[in-house]
C-alpha positions as semicolon CSV with decimal commas, in nm:
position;residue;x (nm);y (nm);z (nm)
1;X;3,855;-14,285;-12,804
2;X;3,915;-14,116;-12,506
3;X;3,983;-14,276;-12,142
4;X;3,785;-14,238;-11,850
5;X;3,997;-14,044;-11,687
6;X;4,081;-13,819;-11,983
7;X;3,660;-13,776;-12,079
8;X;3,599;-13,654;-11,650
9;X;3,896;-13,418;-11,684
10;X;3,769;-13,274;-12,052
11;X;3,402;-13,213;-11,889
12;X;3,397;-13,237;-11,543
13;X;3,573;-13,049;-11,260
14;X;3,577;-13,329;-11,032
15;X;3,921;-13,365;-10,839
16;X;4,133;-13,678;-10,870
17;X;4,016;-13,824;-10,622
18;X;3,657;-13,788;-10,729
19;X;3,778;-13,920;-11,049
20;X;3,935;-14,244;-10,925
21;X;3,646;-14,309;-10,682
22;X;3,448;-14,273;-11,004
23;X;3,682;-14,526;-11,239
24;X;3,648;-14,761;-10,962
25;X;3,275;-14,757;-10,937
26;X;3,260;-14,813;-11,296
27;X;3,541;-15,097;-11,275
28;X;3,296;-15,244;-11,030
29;X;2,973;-15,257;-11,130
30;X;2,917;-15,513;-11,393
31;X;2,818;-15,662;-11,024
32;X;2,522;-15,439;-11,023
33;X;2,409;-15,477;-11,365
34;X;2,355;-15,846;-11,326
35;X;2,225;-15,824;-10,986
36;X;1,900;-15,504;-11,125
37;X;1,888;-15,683;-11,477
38;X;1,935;-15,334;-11,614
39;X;2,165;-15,119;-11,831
40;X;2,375;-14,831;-11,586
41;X;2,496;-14,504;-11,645
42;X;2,703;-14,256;-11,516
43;X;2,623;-13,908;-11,557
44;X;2,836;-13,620;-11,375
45;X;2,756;-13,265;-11,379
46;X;2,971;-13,030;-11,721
47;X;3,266;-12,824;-11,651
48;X;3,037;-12,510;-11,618
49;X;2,707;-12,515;-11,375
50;X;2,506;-12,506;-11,686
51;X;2,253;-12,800;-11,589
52;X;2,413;-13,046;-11,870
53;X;2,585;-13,379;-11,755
54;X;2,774;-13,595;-11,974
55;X;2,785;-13,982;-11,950
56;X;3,118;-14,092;-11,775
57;X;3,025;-14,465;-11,825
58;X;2,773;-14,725;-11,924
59;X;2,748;-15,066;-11,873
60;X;2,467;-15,374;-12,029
61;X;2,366;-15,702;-11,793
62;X;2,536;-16,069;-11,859
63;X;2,181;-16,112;-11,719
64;X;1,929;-15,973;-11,908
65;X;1,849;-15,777;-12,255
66;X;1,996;-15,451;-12,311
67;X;1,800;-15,102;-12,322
68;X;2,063;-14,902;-12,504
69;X;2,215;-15,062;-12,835
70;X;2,385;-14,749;-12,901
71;X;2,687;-14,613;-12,724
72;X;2,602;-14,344;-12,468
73;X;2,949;-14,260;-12,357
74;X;3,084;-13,918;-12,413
75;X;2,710;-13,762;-12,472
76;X;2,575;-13,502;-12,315
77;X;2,243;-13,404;-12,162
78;X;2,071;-13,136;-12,027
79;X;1,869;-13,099;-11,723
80;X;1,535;-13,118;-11,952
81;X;1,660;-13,459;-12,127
82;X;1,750;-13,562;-11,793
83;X;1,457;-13,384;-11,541
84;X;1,552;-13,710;-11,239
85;X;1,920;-13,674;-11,293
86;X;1,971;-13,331;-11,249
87;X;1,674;-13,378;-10,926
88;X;1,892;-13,694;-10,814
89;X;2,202;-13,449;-10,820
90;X;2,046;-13,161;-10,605
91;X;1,863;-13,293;-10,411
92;X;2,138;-13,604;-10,322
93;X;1,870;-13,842;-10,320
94;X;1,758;-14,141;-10,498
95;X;1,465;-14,068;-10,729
96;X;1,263;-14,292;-10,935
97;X;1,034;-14,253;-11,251
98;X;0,995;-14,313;-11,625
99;X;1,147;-14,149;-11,927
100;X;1,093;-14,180;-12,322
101;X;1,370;-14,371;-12,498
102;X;1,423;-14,216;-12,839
103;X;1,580;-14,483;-13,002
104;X;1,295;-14,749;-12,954
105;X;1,019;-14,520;-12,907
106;X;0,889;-14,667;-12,570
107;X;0,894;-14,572;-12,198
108;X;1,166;-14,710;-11,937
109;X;1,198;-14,694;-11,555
110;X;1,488;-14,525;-11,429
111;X;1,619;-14,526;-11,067
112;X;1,869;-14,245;-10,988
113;X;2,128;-14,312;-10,741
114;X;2,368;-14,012;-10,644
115;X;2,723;-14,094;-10,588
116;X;2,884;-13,992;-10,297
117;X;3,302;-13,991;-10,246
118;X;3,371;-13,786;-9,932
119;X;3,010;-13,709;-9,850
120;X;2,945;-13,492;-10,159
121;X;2,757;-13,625;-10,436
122;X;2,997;-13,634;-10,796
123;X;2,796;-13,797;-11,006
124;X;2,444;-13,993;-11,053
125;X;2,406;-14,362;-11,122
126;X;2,099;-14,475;-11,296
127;X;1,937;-14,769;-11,342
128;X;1,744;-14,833;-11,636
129;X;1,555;-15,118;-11,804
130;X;1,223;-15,143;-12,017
131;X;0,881;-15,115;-11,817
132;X;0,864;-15,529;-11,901
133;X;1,183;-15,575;-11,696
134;X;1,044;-15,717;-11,351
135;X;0,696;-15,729;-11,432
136;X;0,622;-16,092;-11,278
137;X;0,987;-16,172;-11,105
138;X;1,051;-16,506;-10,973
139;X;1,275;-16,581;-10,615
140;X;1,562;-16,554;-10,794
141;X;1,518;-16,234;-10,971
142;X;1,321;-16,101;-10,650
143;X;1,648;-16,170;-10,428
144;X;1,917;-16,024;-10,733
145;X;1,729;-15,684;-10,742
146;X;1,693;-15,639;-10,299
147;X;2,096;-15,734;-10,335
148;X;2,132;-15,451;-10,600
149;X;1,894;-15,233;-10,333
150;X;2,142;-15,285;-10,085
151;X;2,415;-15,186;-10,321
152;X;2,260;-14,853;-10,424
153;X;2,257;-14,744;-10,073
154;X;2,622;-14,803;-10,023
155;X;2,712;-14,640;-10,332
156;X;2,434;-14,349;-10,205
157;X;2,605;-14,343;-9,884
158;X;2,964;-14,343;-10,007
159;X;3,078;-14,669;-9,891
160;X;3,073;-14,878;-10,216
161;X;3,305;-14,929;-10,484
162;X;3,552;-14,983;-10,127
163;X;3,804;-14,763;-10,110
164;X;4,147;-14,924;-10,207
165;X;3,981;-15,188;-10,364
166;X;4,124;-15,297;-10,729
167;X;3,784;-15,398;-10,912
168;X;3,955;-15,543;-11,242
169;X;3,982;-15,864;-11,071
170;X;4,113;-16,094;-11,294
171;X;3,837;-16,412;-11,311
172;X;3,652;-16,274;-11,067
173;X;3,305;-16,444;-11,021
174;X;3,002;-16,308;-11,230
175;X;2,649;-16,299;-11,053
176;X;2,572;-16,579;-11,315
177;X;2,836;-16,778;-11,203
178;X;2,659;-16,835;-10,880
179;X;2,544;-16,601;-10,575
180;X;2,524;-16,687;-10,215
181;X;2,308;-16,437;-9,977
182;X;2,437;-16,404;-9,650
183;X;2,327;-16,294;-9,322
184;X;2,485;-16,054;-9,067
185;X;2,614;-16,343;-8,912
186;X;2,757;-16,525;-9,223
187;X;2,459;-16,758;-9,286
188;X;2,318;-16,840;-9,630
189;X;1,973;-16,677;-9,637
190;X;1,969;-16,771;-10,061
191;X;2,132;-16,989;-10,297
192;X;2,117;-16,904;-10,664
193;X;2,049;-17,203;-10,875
194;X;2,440;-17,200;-11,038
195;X;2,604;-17,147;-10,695
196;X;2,398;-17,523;-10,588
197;X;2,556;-17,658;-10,853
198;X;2,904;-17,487;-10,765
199;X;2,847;-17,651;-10,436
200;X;2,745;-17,986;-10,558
201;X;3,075;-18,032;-10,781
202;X;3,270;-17,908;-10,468
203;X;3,101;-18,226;-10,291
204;X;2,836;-18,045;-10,092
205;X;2,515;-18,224;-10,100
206;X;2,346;-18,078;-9,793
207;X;2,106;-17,752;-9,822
208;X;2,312;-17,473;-9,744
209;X;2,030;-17,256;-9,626
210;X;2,058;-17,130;-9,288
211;X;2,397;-17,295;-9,271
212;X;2,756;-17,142;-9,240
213;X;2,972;-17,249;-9,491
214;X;3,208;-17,457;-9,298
215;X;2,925;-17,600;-9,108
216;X;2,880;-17,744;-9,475
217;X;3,217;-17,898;-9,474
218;X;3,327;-17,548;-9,671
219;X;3,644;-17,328;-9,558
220;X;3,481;-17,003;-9,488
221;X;3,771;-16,768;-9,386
222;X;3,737;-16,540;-9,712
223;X;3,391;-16,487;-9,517
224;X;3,547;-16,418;-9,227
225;X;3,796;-16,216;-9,330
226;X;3,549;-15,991;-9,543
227;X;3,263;-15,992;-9,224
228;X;3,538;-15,871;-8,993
229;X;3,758;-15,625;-9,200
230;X;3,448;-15,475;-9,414
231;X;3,605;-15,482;-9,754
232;X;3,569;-15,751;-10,018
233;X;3,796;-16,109;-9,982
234;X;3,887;-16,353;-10,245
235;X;3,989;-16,684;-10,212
236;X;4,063;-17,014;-10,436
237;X;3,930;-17,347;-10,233
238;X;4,088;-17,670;-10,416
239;X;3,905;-17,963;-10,323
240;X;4,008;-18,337;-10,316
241;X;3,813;-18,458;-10,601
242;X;3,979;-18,195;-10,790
243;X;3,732;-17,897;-10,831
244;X;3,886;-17,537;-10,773
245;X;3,632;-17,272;-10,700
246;X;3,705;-16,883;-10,690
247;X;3,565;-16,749;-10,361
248;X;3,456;-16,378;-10,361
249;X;3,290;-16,251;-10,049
250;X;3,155;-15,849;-10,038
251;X;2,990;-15,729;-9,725
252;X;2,699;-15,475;-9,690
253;X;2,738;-15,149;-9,516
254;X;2,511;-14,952;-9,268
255;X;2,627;-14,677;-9,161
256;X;2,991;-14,807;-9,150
257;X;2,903;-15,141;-8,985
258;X;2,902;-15,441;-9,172
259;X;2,509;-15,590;-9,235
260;X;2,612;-15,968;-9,396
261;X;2,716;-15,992;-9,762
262;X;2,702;-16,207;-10,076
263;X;2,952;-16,473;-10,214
264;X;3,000;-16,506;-10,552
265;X;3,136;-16,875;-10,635
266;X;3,290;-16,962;-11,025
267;X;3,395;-17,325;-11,062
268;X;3,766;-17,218;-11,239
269;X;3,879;-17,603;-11,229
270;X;3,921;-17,580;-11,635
271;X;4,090;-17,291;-11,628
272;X;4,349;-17,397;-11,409
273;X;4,358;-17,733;-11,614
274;X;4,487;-17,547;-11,898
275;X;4,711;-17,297;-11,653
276;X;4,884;-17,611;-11,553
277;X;4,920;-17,742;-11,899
278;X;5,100;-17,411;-12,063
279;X;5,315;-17,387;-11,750
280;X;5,365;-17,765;-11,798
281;X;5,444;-17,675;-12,198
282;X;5,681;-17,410;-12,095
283;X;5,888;-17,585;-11,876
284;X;5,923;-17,889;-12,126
285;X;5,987;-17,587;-12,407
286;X;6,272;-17,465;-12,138
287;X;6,420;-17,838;-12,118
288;X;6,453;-17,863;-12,474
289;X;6,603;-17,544;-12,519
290;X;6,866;-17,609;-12,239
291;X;6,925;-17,936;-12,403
292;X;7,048;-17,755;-12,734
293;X;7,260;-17,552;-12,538
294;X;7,451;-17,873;-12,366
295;X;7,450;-17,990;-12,702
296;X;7,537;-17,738;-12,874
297;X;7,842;-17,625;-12,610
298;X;7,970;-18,033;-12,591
299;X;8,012;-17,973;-12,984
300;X;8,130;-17,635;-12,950
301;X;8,418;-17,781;-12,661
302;X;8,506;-18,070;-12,921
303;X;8,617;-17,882;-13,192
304;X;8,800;-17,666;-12,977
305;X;9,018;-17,978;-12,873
306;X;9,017;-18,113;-13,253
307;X;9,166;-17,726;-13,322
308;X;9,440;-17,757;-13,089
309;X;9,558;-18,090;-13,222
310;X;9,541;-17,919;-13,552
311;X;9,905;-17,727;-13,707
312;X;9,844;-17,352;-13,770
313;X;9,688;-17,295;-14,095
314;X;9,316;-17,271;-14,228
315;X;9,241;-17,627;-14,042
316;X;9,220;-17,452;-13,756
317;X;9,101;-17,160;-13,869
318;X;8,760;-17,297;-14,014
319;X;8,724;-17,504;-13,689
320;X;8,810;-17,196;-13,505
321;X;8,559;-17,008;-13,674
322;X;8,292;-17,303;-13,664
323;X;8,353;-17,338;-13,315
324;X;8,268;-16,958;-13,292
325;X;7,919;-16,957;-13,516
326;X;7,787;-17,232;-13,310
327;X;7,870;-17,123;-12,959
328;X;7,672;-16,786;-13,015
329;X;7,381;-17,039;-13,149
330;X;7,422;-17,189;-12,840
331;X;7,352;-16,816;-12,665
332;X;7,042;-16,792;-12,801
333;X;6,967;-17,111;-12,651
334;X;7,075;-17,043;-12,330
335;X;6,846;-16,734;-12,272
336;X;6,547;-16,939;-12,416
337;X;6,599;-17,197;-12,185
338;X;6,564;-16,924;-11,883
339;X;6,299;-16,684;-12,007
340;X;5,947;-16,819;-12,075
341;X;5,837;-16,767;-12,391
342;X;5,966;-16,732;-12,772
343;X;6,054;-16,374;-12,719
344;X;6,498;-16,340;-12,628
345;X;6,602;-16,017;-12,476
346;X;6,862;-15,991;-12,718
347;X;7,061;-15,731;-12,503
348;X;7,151;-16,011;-12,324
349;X;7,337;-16,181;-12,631
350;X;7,499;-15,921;-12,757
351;X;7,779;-15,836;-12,420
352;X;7,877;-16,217;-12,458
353;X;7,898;-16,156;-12,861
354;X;8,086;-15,878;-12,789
355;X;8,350;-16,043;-12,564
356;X;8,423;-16,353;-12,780
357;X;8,511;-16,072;-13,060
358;X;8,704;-15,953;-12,810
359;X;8,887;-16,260;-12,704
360;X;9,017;-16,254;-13,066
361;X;9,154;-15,949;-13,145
362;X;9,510;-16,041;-12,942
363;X;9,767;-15,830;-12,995
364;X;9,574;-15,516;-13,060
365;X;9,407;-15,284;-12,808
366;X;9,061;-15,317;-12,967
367;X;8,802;-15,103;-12,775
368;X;8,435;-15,217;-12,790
369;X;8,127;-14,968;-12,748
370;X;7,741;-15,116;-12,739
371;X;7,498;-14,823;-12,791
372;X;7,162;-14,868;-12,803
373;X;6,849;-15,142;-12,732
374;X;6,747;-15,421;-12,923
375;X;6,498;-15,534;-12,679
376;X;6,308;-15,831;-12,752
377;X;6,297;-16,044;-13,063
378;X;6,167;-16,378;-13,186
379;X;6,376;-16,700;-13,129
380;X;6,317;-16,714;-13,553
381;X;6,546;-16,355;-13,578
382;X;6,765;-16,349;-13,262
383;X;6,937;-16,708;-13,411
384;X;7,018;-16,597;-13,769
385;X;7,127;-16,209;-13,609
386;X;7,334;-16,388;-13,336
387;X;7,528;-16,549;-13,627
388;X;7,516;-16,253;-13,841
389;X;7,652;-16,015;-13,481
390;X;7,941;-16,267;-13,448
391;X;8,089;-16,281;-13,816
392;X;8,071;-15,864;-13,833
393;X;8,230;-15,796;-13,500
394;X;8,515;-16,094;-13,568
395;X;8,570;-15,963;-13,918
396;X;8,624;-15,604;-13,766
397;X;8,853;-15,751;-13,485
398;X;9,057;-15,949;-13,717
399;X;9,085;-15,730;-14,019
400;X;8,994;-15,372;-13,965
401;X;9,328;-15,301;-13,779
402;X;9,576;-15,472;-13,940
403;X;9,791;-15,116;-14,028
404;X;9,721;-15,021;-13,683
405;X;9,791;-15,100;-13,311
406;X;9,441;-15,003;-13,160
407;X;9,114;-14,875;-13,285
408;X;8,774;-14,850;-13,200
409;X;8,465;-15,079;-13,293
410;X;8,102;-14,948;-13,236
411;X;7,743;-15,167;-13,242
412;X;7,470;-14,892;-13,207
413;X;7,116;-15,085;-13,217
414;X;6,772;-14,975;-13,229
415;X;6,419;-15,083;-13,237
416;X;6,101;-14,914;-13,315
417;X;5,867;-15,210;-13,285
418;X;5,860;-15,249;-13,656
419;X;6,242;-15,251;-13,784
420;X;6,547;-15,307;-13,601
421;X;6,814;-15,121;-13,692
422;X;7,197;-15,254;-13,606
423;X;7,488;-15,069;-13,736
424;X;7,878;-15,157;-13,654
425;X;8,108;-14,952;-13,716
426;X;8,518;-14,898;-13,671
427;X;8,763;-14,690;-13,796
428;X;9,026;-14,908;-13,925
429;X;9,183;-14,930;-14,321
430;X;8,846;-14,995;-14,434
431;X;8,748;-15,198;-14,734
432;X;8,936;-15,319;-15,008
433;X;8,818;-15,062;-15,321
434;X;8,674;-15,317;-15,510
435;X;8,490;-15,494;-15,272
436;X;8,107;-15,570;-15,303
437;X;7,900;-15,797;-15,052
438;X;7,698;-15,953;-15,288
439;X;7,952;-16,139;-15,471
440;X;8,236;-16,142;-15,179
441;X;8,407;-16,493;-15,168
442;X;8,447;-16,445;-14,747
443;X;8,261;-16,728;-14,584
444;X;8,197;-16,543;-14,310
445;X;8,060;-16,198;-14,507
446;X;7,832;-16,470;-14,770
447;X;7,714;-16,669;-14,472
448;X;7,588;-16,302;-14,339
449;X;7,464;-16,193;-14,681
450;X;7,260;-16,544;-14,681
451;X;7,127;-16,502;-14,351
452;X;6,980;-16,166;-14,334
453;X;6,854;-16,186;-14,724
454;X;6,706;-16,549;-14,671
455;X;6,595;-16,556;-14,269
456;X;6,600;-16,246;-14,201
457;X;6,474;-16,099;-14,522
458;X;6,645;-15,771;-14,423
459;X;6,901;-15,558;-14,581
460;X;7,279;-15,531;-14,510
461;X;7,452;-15,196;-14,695
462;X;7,874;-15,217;-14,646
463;X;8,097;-14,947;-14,761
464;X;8,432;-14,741;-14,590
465;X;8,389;-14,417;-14,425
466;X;8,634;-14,320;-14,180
467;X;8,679;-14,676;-14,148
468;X;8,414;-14,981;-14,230
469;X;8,027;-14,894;-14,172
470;X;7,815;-15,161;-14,185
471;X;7,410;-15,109;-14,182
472;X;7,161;-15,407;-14,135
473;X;6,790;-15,290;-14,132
474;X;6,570;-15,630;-14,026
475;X;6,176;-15,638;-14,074
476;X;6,019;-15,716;-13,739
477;X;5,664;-15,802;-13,897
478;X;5,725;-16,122;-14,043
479;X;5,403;-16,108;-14,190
């Protein structure tokens, strides 16, 4: 499906500017659709002055039933379909009156509200709800729709969605969260039944009418700030008994001046409950996994010592090479226990793989290339691929150039988001000609043949071209 900003440049000739003005309108006015109980839709005028508009964007109430069941986006009307559109567009004015809804076979109101980005009208918000809607409205519903009055004549006028202003606010407060109605001088004219309740779990057991808020023991600088300034303010009050309410304050405009405002309040106290516990999770996850790594490197540094006490022969080889397998383990670790999350930017393993392959190849001038991105992978594959990493560069840096004083070894990686690749590759004697890695007696090759067949449940291919190529190709969907 297309975006918005893909379906206004396919239909529309409105500029970008027009556009984004538009996409933040529409990012803003699940606000409005709560506040007139009623579905809204965008309309803006086709590519060619044909009389036809197609619908930019729709949007249903949290607070009421919807009109439209069906999706209206991307459709496209004409000027008879549409008779107080196309008037609301020419004449720039908001227009009122009732039209047939084919899909139920009844009558709606409609209100018509042009849109206006640098006083020219771009496209035409309407309002529209069955005939029902409204018909014997309480306070509450009287206040919500003279609030969404207010609203229309800003985004009439120009001056609302705020220019600047990101509307995807994460969390921000619904109407049904809770509504405060403020005067131009910051006092609460009307509070919605929710936003009491709001008050009462922030310890406020006064009537707020005709109060400011810190007159009701409430900080009211996101008030301030959005009386003052003229553009919307957000703030997160913490009280002592432990209640955290999201603050959002949007002014009216008049004619550029500001003409009070509502507050929108959402009790977000369980929210950041469970914020605190997965940050609190995370950081134990982090301990643990730096705790491995001590481990892990204190076992690592003591059979380094018991090699050195051991004579030259395979004693201290296999400790050598033991101590090797588990200090890359211990890598893995390491990164884990500094990024949040299970997912290890294995890039960042594979330099300090690279130099302990390095370290070993004495005697020879072994030159190392990395090519390539592995990006991120599970803790589950970057362990067993660590291992696997270490034993293919080490065998290359011990054995590939034993007929030769220098060579060349190459790791080229790659990731598509559904198989990582990982070749290495040198151009030393090769492999012996009868050599086959499923039934190789190396402890190092059959620990990588186990690995990738049994964790990784990948596929390693070995054979000598212009030296020893190795391919592994790892499934990234473990499912």
């Amino acid at each position: 499906m297309a975006t918005f900003v893909e379906l206004a440049e396919a239909h529309t000739k409105l500029g970008p500017h027009a556009v984004d003005h538009l996409q933040r309108l529409v990012g803003a006015w699940g606000l409005l659709a709560d506040l007139s109980f009623s579905d809204l839709v965008l309309f803006a005028p086709e590519t060619e002055a044909n009389g036809r508009f197609v619908v930019l964007g729709q949007v249903r109430p949290s607070t009421g039933q919807t009109l439209h069941r069906e999706d209206l986006v991307g459709r496209v009307v004409d000027e008879v379909e549409r008779s107080l559109v196309a008037r609301a567009w020419r004449l720039g004015e908001i227009t009122e009156g009732e039209i047939a809804v084919a899909a139920h076979g009844e009558r709606a109101r409609v209100q018509c509200i042009p849109v206006r980005h640098d006083r020219e009208v771009v496209a035409v918000m309407t309002r529209e709800a069955a005939l029902t809607v409204g018909r014997r409205p309480g306070e509450l519903e009287r206040v919500y729709v003279q609030v969404f009055e207010r609203f229309a004549l800003m985004v009439a006028s120009g001056d609302y969605p705020f220019r600047g202003e990101d509307a995807d606010i994460e969390e921000a407060p619904r109407v049904s969260d809770g509504l405060l109605l403020l005067d131009q001088a910051g006092r609460v004219d009307y509070a919605s039944p929710n936003a009491v309740n709001a008050l009462h779990r922030m310890g406020v057991d006064v009537n707020v009418q005709g109060l400011e808020l810190d007159e009701a023991g409430i900080d009211d600088a996101v008030v301030r700030a959005a009386l003052a300034t003229g553009v919307p303010a957000t703030e997160e009050l913490e009280r002592r008994n432990g209640v955290i309410v999201l603050l959002r304050c949007i002014p009216f405009l008049e004619r550029g001046e500001v003409n009070g405002g509502v507050v929108l309040l959402r009790d977000v106290t369980e929210i950041r409950r469970r914020d605190r516990l997965l940050l609190s999770k995370d950081a134990a996850i982090r301990e643990v996994h730096h705790r491995v790594k001590n481990n892990l490197q204190t076992i690592s540094s003591l059979l380094r010592l018991q090699a050195r006490r051991v004579e030259k022969g395979p004693g201290r080889v296999a400790l050598t090479e033991a101590e090797r397998r588990i200090r890359s383990i211990a890598l893995v670790h390491e990164i884990l226990s500094q990024e949040p999350g299970e997912e290890v930017p294995f890039d960042q393993i594979v330099r300090p793989l690279v130099r302990m392959a390095e370290e070993s190849a004495v005697g020879r001038q072994v030159e190392f290339k990395v090519t390539g991105r592995a990006g991120e992978l599970p803790a589950g594959v970057a362990t067993p691929l660590a291992v696997v990493l270490t034993e293919l560069l080490q065998n290359a840096a011990e054995h590939a150039f034993n007929e030769q004083p220098s060579g060349t070894v190459e790791v080229d990686l790659d990731n598509d988001g559904l198989e990582l690749r990982v070749q290495v590759c040198d151009d030393g004697i090769g492999l012996p000609p009868e050599f086959d890695i499923s039934t190789t007696s190396s402890l190092g090759l059959s620990i990588v043949r186990d690995l990738i067949g049994s964790q990784l449940r990948g596929t390693i291919d070995m054979r000598t071209d212009g030296g020893t190529q190795v391919k592994v190709q790892i499934p990234l969907n473990r499912d």
